[in-house]
N, C-alpha and C positions, 0 to 999 in steps of 0.2 A: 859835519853830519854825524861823526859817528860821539861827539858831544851832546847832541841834543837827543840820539838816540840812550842816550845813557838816560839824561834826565826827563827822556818819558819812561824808561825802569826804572826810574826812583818814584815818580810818580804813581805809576802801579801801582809798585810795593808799598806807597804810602796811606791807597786807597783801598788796600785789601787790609792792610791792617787796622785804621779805622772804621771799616764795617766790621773786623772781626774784632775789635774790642768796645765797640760801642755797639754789636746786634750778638753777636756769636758768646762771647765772653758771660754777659749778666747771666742767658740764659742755663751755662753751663753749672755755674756759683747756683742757682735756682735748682736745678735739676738733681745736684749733687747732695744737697742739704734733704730735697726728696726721700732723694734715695736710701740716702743714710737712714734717714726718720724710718723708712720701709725698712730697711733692713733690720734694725732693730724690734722693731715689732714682729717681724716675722721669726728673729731670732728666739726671741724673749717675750709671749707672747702675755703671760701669768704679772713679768712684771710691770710690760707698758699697759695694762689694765688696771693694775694697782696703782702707777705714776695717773693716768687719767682721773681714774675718780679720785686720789690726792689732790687732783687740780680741780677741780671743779668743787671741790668741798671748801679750798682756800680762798677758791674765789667767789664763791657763794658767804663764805665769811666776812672777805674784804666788801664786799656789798653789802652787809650787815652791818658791817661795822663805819663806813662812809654814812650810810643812814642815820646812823646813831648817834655819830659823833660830828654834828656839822657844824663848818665855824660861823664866825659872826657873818660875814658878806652871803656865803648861802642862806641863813637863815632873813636876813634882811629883802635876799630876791624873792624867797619863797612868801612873804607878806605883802613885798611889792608884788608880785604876780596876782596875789590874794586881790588885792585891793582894783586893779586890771579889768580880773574877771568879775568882780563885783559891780562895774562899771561898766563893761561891756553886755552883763544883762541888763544893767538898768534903761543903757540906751536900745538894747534888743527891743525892751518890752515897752517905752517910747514909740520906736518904729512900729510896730506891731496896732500900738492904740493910734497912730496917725493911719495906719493903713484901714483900720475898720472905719475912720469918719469919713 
């Protein structure tokens, strides 16, 4: 009896601790990375507005620059697509003249 009382507190202890590391835990790591990020802004208010639009300029660049510089296989989907929509009015406007006869 007092064996099998043991091993329903192990079992317990086994199920408290996978809900608290599989519910309890991520949210913590989540909330704490929050935080921090608040905190810092609230500390440092001059330089995380200066860190923001630094990012948004970088990545207004890197989008510029993706644009500009695309390799062969993009440039091949974007003719194939070309050719797609080219085909896709042709039969629109197909459908269209069967529908008026």
């Amino acid at each position: 009896m007092f064996i099998i009382g043991i091993i329903g507190i192990i079992l317990l202890a086994w199920w408290r601790l996978q809900f608290f590391y599989g519910h309890v835990l991520p949210w913590l790591f989540i909330v704490s990375v929050f935080l921090t990020c608040l905190g810092f802004i609230l500390d440092h208010p001059f330089i995380s507005i200066l860190l923001a639009v630094i990012a948004f300029l970088c990545w207004g660049a890197y989008l510029n620059y993706k644009e500009t510089h695309k390799t062969e296989e993009q440039k091949a989907n974007e003719s194939l697509m070309k050719k797609l929509d080219e085909i896709s009015k042709d039969q629109d406007k197909l459908w269209e003249e069967l529908q008026e006869k």
